[in-house]
Every structure is written in C-alpha cells, then in structure tokens.
SEVEX-292524 format. One record per residue: x, y, z of N, C-alpha, C in turn. Coordinates in steps of 0.1 Angstrom, whole numbers, plus 5000, padded with zeros to 4 digits. Each point is the difference from the previous one (the first is absolute). Example, Ala and Ser with C-alpha at 12.3 -4.5 7.8 and 13.67 -1.06 7.14 Angstrom:
% residues 2
513249435078499150125000500950125000;499650114993500950115000499250115008;
END
This chain:
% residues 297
732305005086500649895007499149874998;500849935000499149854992499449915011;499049985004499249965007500649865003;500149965015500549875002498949885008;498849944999499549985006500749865004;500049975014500649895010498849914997;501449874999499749874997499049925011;500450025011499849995013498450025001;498849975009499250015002499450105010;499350114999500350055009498450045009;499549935011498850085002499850085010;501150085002499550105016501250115002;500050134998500950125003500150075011;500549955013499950055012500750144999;499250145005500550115002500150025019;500950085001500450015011500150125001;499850045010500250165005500149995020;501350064998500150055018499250115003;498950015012499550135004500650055012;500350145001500650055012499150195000;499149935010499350125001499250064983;499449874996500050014983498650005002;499150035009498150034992500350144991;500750095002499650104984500849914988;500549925000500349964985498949844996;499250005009499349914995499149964988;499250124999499250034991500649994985;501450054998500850014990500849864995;500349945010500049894998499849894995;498549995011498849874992499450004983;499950184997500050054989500949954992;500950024996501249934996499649825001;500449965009500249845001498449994988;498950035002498849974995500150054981;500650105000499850014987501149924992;501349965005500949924995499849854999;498949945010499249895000498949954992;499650144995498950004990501149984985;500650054998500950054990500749874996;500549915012500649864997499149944997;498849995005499149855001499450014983;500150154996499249994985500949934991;501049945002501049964999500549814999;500050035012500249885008499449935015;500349904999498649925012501550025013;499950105006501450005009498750115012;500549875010499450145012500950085002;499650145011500950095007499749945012;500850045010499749995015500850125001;499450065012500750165008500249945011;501650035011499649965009500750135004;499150095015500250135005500749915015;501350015001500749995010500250155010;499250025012500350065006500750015011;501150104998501250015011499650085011;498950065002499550135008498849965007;500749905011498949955004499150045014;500450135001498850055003499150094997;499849984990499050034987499049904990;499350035000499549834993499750054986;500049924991500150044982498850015001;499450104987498950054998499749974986;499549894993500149964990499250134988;500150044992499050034987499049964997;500249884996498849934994500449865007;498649955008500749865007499449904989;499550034984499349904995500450014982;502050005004499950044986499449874993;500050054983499649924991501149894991;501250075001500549964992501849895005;499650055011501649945015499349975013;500549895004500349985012500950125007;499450025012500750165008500349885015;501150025010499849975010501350085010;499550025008500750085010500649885013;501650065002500849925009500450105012;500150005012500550065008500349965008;501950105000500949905007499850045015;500149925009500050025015500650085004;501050064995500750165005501050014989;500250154997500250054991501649974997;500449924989501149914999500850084984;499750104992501150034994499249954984;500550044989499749994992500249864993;501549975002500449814999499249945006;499749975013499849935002498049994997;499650114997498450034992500049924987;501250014991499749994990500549784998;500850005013500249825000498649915004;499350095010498649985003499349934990;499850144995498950014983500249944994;501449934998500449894987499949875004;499949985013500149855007498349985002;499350094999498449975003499150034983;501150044991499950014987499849844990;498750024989499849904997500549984985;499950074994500450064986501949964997;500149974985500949934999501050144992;499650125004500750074997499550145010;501450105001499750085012500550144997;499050065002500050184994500150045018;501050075001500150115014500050164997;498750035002499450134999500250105014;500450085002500550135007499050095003;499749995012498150075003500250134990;501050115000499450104993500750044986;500249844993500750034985498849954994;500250024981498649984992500349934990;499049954995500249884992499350074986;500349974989498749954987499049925001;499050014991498649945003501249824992;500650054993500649844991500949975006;501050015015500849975001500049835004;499249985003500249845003500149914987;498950114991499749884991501850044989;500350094999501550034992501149915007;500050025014501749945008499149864997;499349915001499849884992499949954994;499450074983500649984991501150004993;500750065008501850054998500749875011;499649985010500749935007500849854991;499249954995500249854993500249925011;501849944996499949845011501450095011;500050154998500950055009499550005013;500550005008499950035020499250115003;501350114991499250125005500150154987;498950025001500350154991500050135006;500750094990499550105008499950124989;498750065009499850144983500750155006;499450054990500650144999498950075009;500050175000499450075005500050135007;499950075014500650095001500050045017;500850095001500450035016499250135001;498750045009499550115000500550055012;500550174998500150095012499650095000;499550065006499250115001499150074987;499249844994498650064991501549944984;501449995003500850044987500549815000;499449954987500549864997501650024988;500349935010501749954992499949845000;500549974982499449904994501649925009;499449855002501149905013501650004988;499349944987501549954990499250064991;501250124994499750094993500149894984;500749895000499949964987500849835003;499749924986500249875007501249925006;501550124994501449955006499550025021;499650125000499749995018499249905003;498849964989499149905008500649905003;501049954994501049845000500650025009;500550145008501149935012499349965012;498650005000499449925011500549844998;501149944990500649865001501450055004;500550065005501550035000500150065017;500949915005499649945018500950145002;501549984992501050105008499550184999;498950004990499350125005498950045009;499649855005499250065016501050015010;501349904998500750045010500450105004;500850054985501050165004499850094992;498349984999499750164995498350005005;498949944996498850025005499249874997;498850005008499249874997499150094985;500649904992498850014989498249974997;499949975010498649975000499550095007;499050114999499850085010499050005013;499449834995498650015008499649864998;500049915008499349834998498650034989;499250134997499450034994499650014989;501449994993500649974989499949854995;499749935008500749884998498449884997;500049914995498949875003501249885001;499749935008501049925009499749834998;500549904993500149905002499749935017;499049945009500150015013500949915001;500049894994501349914999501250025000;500350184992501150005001500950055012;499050095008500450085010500849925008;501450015005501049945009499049955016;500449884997499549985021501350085007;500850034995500850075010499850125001;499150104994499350134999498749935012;499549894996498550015010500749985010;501049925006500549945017500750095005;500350114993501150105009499350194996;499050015006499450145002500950135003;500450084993500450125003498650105010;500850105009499250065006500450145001;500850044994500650134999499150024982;499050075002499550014987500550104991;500349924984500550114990501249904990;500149875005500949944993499249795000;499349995000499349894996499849964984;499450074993499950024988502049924991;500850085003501450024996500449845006;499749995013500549905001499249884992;498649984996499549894996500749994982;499750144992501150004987501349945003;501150055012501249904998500249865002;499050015010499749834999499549914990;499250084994499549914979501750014992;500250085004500950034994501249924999;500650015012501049855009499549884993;498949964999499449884998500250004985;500150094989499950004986499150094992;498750025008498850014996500250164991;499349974987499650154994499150015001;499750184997499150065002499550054983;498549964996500350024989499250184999;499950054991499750125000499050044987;498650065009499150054994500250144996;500250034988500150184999498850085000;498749935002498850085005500050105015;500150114999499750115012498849935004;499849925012498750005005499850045017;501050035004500450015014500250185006;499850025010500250125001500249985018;501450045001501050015016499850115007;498950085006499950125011501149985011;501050134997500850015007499450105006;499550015020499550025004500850025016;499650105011501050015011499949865014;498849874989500049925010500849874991;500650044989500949924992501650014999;500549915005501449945007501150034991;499449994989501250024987500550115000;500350085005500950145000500550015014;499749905013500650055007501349905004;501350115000501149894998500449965011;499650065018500249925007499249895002;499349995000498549874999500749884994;500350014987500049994990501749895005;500850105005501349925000500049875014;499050025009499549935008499649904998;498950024992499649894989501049864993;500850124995501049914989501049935010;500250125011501349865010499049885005;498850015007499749885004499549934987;499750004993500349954984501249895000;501150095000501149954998500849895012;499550055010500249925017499549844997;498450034998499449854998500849934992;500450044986500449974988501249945006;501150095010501449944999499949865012;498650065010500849885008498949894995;498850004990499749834995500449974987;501250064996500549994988499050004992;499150124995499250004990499850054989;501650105000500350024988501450025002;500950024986501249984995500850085008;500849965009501250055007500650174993;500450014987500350064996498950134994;499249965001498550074993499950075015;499949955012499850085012500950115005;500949974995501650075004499750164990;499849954987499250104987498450095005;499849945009498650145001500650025015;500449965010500650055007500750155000;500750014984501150094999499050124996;498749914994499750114993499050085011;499749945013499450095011500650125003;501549895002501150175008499950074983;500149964994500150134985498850095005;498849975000499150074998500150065011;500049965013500050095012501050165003;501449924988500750145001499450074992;499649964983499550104992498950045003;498949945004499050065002499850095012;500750035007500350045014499850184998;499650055009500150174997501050045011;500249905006501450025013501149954994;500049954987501450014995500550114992;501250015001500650134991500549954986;500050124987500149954991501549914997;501250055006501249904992499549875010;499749975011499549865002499149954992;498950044996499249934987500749954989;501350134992500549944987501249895007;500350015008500849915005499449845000;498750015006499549885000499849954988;499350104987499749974990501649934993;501350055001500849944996500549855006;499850015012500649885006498949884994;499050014996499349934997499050034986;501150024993499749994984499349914996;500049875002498749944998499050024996;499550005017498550025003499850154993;501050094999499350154990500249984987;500949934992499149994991498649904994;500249915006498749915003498350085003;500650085008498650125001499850094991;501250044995500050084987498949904992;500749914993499549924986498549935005;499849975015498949995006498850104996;500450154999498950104997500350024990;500949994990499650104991500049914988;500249864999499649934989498549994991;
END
C-alpha cells in the first residue's frame, strides 16, 4: 500500500480509552500507547497524549507508570458513571491532538499502529485498518480481503445488513472531522455510538480511506456488547429516536435500519419458529441478500 503522508501539519495524537472497572487492563495498555510513541517519534516530531477516562467512579485509576517517557498519560473521571458515549465525548472535548485514536480498555494494538494509520491517513478524515476479532484465544482476520475492506464506504450496508467497522479501534480520526452532532447528542443505551458517528461522516460525504495493514486486534469478550442483540437493538432505537426527532440523519436511511431491527429480532430470535424466519427472510429480500453479499464477498 503506497504510503500517504498528510499535507497538513500535524503535532499531537490524542488516544482515548473509556475505563469501566479497567485497573487490570492498565498495565497492557500504557505498554502499548509507550511503545507506539517511541515507534512514531523515531519517525516524526508528533506527541502522543493518553487520556484514561474513567466511568467507574468509585474506583480510582491506578496508573502503571506515572512517568512515562515517551506520552503524555492523563486520567479523567466522570462524576458518575455515564455510559461509554458520553466517556468517549469527554475525552475528545478535553483532547488536544489534531487527530483521535479511540482505544477499548481490553483490545490490542501493534507496536506501529500509530505510526502506519498515519502514514496511510494523507489529507483523508479518517482511516481505517485491517486486523482481527479474538474469541476465545481463536483470531478471525476483520476483511478477509480488499473487496470487504471497501464496504466500510457503502452506507446501505450499515443500514440493512451490518456496521462495517468493528471497533472505533480501527480507525485514526480527523478531530475536525467528527460531527458536532455526534458530540451534542450522547447515546446512553451502550452498543451503538460507534455506528451512529460512521453514519453521520457518512450523511455528510465523508470517506473512509483504508489501511490493509492488520494492526488491531477486537477481544470479543462476555463484558463486550457486540453479540448481544438485545443491548444492542436498544442501542440502535435510541440511535434512531435522537436521529428522527433532531433530524440528524436521512428520513429514509432511518426507516432502513429500523426494518433491519425487526429483521434481526425475528431471525435471530430462538423463540421464533422456523417458517416465521424464512418468511421474514422473504418479505424482506433486501436486507437478505445484502447480508448475504455483506459476508461472503
């Protein structure tokens, strides 16, 4: 992949991470941010800043090392425990850095991932790399190859089949580019913040360009939201609620993941019976084959 370095000037990479009951992922962490900070600066004159937003606040963060060498580390803690949106609108509003990595207390990084998503970035918003979904000790690679890495630009497949991005983790973030309508309106049903700030770049025009370096790794883990579909559909209606009543995204785009709740709730359901499932799948040909060509491209 041909290296794009941005025209733009850039001297500060604010990382963010939500903590929720996160002193055992500390250590692993700071580790990470420190060695990817060493790794850029041999590089380039670009600080790191960490900032450890804690949601668990009656716990107080227990730093690693309070003297790294190589980042700025600073800890935020919110006054009562407010949800993962609203942790991570915190961290970006008290963030100094002209670009924004949102790290997931217990996913992993490469020692190069900072310095790769910005050499790749150029004069784009936002990139996002490759990498992999770990469950139980077994990594499954995110986009098996580069037709799947590209439909993280193709909106009608977050709608009515899946969010292509699996993880803000993925991503190094223009801070400029991030929607004020993502920072002024907080979701609190956690599991759909992420989906909503992509359709909102998205609404707006914005691509995503795409690093095929694996540098990321997503622990799918029993305190991680991504598999559970009631959470999850909770999520996406008050998603969709804010959305319809401050008009903040496309009338018809809402109506389209709407459909694709009740889809999933019947197919995914173990209280549905099977001619209700192919029934649904036919009434709504669409969205099945869209999830078809969604997985198996």
């Amino acid at each position: 992949m041909v290296k794009m370095i941005m025209n733009k000037k850039i001297s500060k990479i604010s990382v963010i991470t939500t903590l929720y009951k996160g002193n055992k992922y500390i250590e692993q962490l700071q580790k990470m941010i420190e060695r990817n900070a060493e790794v850029l600066r041999k590089q380039y004159d670009i600080d790191v800043e960490y900032i450890l937003v804690n949601d668990f606040p009656d716990e107080d963060v227990i730093l690693y090392d309070e003297r790294p060498l190589n980042y700025i580390v600073r800890v935020q803690n919110n006054e009562v425990n407010s949800g993962i949106h609203v942790s991570r609108i915190n961290g970006i509003k008290n963030s100094d850095g002209e670009l924004i990595f949102i790290l997931d207390q217990d996913d992993k990084i490469e020692k190069n991932y900072l310095l790769s998503q910005y050499e790749n970035l150029g004069d784009n918003d936002v990139i996002v790399c490759n990498g992999y979904k770990e469950l139980n000790n077994y990594n499954k690679v995110i986009y098996r190859d580069v037709l799947k890495h590209h439909l993280i630009n193709k909106k009608n497949i977050y709608l009515l089949a899946a969010n292509q991005i699996v993880s803000p983790g993925q991503c190094l973030i223009r801070k400029s580019a991030i929607p004020k309508e993502w920072l002024e309106n907080p979701q609190y049903a956690n599991g759909s913040d992420d989906l909503f700030l992509w359709l909102l770049m998205l609404e707006k025009g914005i691509k995503f360009r795409v690093n095929r370096e694996k540098l990321y790794v997503h622990v799918m883990t029993g305190e991680n939201l991504s598999d559970d579909l009631k959470k999850m559909s909770l999520s996406d209606k008050e998603m969709l609620d804010i959305s319809e009543k401050k008009k903040l995204l496309n009338a018809k785009d809402i109506k389209k993941r709407r459909r694709l709740i009740k889809y999933l709730n019947v197919t995914k359901s173990n209280d549905t019976t099977r001619i209700k499932k192919y029934i649904t799948y036919l009434l709504n040909i669409d969205i099945t084959i869209l999830k078809i060509y969604a997985f198996y491209i």
